[in-house]
N, C-alpha and C positions, 0 to 999 in steps of 0.2 A: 738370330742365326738359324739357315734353315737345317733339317734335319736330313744326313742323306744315308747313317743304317737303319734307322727306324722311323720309314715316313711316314705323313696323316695326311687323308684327303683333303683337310683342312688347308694345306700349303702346294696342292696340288698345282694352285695356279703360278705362283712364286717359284716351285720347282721346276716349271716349265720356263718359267721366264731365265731361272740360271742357268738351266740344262741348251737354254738356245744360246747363250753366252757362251758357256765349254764351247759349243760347237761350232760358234764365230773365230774363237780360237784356235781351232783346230784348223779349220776352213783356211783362216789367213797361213796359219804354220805352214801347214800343208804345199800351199801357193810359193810360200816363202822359199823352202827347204832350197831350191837349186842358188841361192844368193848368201842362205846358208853356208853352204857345201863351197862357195866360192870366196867366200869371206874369208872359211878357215883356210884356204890357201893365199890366203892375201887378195887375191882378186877379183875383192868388192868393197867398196868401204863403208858396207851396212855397219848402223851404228846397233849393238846387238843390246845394252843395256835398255837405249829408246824407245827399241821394236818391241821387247819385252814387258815392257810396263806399259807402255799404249794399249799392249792386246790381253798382259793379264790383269791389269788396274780393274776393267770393268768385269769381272771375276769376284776378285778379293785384291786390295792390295800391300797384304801382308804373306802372298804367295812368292817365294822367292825361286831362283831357278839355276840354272849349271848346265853346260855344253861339258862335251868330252865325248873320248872314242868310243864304240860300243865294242863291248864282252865279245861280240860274233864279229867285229868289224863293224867297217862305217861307223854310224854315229851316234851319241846318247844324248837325249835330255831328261836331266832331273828336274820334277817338282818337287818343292820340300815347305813345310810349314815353320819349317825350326822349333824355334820355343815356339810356337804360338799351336800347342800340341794340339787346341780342340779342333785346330782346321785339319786336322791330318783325312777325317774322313771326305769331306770337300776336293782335298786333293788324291787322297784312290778314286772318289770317282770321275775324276777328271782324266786320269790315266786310263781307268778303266772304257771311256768315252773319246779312246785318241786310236784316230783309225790307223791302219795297216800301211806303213810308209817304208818301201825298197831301202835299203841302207840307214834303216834308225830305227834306233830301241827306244823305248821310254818307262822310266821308272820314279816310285814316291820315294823313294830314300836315298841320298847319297849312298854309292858302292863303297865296298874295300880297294883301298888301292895297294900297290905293292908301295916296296921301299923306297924304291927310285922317284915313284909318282908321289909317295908322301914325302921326304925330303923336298923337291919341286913345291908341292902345298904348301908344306907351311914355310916358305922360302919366299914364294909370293904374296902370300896375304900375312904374314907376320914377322916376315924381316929375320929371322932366325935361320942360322944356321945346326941343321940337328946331328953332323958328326960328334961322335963320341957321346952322345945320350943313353942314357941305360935307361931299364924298367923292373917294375917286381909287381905284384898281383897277386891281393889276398881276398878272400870272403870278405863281403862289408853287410851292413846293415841288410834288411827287409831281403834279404835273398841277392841284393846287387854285388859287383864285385869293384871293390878299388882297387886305382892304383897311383904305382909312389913311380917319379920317376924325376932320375940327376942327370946332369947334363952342365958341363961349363960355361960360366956364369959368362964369359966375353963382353961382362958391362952391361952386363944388359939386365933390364929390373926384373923384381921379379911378378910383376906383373905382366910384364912380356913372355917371361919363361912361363908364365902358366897358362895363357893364351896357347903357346906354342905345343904344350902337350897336351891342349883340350884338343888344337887342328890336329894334329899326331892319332891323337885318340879315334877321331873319325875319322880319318885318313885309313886308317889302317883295318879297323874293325867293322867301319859300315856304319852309319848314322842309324838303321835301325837297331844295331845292336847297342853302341852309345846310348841310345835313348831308353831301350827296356832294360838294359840289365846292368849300366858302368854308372858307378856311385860316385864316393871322393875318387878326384882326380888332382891328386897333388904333388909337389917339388920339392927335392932335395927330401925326402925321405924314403924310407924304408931297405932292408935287406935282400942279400940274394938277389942284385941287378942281371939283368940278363941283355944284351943288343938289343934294342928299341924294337928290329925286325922282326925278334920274336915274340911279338906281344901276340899276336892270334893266337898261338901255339900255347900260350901260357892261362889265356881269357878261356877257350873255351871248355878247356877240361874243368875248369871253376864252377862254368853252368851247367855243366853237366854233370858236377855234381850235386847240384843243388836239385836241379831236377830229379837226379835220381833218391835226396833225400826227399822228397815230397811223397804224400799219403799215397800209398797204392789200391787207393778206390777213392772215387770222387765221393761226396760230400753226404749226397742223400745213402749212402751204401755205408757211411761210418755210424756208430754206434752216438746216438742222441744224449747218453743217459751219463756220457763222461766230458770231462775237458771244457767245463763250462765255467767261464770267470766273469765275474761283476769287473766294471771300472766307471773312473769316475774322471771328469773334466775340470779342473781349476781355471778361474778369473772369467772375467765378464765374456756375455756372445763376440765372436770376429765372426766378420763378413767374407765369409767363403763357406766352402760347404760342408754342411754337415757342422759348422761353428757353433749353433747351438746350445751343441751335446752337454749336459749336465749330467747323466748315467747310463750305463747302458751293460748288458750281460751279451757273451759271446762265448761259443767253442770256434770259432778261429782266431785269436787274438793276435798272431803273425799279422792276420790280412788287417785287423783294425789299429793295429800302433803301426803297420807301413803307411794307410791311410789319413794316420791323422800326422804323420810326419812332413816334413818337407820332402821328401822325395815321390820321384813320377810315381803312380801305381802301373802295374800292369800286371795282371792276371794269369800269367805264363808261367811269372816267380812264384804262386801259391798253390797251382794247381797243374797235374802234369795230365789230364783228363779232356783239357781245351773248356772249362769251367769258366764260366764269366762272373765276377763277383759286382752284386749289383744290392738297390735299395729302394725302399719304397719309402717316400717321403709324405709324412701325413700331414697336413695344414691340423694346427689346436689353437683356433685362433682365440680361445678360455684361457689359455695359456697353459703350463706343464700338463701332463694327462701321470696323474700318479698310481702307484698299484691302486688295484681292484678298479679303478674309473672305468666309466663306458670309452670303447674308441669305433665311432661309428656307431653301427648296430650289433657290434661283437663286446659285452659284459666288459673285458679290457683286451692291452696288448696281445698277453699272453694266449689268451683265445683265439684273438686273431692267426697267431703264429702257427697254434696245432690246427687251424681250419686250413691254414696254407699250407702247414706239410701236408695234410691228408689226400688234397688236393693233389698237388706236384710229384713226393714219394714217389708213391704205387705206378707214377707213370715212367717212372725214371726221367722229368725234366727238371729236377733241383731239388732243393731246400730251404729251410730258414734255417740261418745259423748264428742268429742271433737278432737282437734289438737293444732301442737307446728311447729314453727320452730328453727332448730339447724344451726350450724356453718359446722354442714357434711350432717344433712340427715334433712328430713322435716317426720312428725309423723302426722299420723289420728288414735287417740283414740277409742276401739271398744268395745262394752260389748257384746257380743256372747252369745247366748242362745243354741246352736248347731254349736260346731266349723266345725268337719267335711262338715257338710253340709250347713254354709256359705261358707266354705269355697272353697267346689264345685261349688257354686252358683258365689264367687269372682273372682277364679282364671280366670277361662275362658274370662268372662268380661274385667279384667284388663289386662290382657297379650297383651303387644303391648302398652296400654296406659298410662303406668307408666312405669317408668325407669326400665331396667331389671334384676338390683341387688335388685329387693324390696322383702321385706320378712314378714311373718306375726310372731311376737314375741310377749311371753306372760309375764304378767307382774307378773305371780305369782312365788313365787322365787323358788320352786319346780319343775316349769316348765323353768326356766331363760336357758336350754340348748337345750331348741325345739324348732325348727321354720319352717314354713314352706314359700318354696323357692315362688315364683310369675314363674319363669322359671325354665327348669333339672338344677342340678348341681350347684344353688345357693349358696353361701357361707353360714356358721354361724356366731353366733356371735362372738365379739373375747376373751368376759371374761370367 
């Protein structure tokens, strides 16, 4: 998969080859729009699923898509990746590369829609009827917020009922905010129901408070010498990232049990500074690297870690806030205040000093298919 926040000359040629596909798409759209515009009054009978995937297949064809009105008038298309979070950059820069068209917006996330237009949602794609639905909304895990929401049952399973308040859920809040910050989303539970319509009203006081509980100074500005914890990994490596881990110490432990959890990361929830919580992944192809071990040309880890803050600190573009080691690779924990420009500040310094499959990967799951290499032509990841 190619890389489209953090590219390498290396794929320069391949990013010109996708970047002229956006632009075939655009080109046909573009062409398209007045058969568009006449479809949605019924008079055309452009088939709109066909048109879609003929023009976005040679793209990706895990890019899904949505018509609807636009915010200012005339009219919307969304791109969206859904679950398949690591194309979400793929698709900003597709929007980002969609020219300037009289009567249409284009956006990467399904909108908020009001009540009327959700009722309508989930009415067509899940057969549910959502009069008389309640909702309630508490603090959940890693900084997300769930929620419980009843509604009568009219025979219908409850697998359908919870379909119907996952559409509900991004009906109403906006797929970017379902995707960063709504946890469990479950049925027939919890108190203090409120009309379904006021779930906005109920959601966003919740992130804002969370927000407002987060550190008031980013990362490198907190104090090194507190809030540092060992942890440890039970049962054999999984194959995903970071699956390795067999031990590891950290002063942000929030950010590393939302990580190793099933839930999305996103870096928003951990830090209210615009911080990117990121990791460098070392190839020990000896296998574990244990205290005191050489890693590289630095004695061990831990030397590593103070040559990288001394590095970063002083310039205000991050820190280490911790490390792990695994059974394949050894990991230094970073919270970035300016990736680019740590990262210009990193590369140079480490090259030659660290092994030269090391690579910098970010722990937000949005970003879980960018990396950037430590040397040209470094591998990615392999999920």
């Amino acid at each position: 998969m190619l890389r489209w926040r953090s590219p390498c000359g290396s794929e320069a040629a391949a990013r010109a080859a996708a970047e002229a596909r956006i632009d075939a798409f655009w080109a046909a759209f573009a062409a398209t729009t007045p058969r568009f515009e006449a479809a949605f009054r019924r008079h055309d009978a452009l088939d709109f699923p066909t048109w879609m995937r003929e023009h976005l297949d040679p793209i990706d064809e895990r890019i899904m898509w949505e018509f609807g009105p636009g915010v200012r008038g005339g009219h919307r298309l969304v791109l969206t990746p859904e679950s398949q979070r690591a194309l979400r950059p793929l698709v900003e820069a597709m929007v980002a590369r969609a020219p300037a068209l009289a009567g249409w917006e284009i956006y990467p996330y399904r909108l908020a829609e009001d009540v009327e237009m959700t009722f309508n949602t989930v009415r067509a794609r899940v057969g549910v009827e959502l009069t008389g639905y309640e909702v309630c909304a508490a603090p959940g895990g890693h900084g997300r917020v769930d929620l419980f929401f009843w509604g009568p049952k009219r025979l219908l399973g409850k697998d359908q009922r919870a379909e119907a308040a996952f559409v509900a859920t991004e009906a109403l809040l906006g797929e970017e905010v379902l995707d960063h910050w709504i946890g469990a989303i479950e049925v027939e539970k919890g108190v203090d129901r409120v009309p379904l319509g006021e779930l906005p009203g109920l959601v966003r006081p919740l992130i804002d408070a969370r927000i407002a509980a987060l550190p008031d100074r980013p990362h490198h500005l907190q104090s090194v010498d507190e809030g540092w914890f060992s942890y440890e990994r039970k049962g054999p490596p999984i194959e995903q990232r970071r699956g390795d881990i067999i031990v590891g110490t950290t002063r942000a432990m929030p950010v590393i049990q939302a990580l190793g959890s099933d839930a999305h990361f996103h870096s928003a929830r951990f830090s209210r500074h615009g911080e990117v919580f990121a990791y460098l992944e070392l190839a020990t192809p000896g296998g574990p690297i244990g205290p005191g071990e050489p890693v590289g040309s630095f004695p061990d880890r831990l030397e590593a870690q103070d040559a990288i803050d001394a590095l970063l600190v002083p310039a205000g573009l991050g820190c280490v806030i911790g490390g792990a080691t695994g059974r394949r690779h050894a990991y230094i924990d970073l919270a970035l205040a300016d990736v680019a420009s740590a990262w210009a500040h990193l590369q140079p310094f480490l090259s030659g000093k660290l092994p030269s499959a090391t690579r910098l990967l970010f722990m937000d799951t949005d970003l879980s298919a960018e990396w950037l290499g430590l040397e040209a032509g470094t591998a990615g990841p392999r999920w």
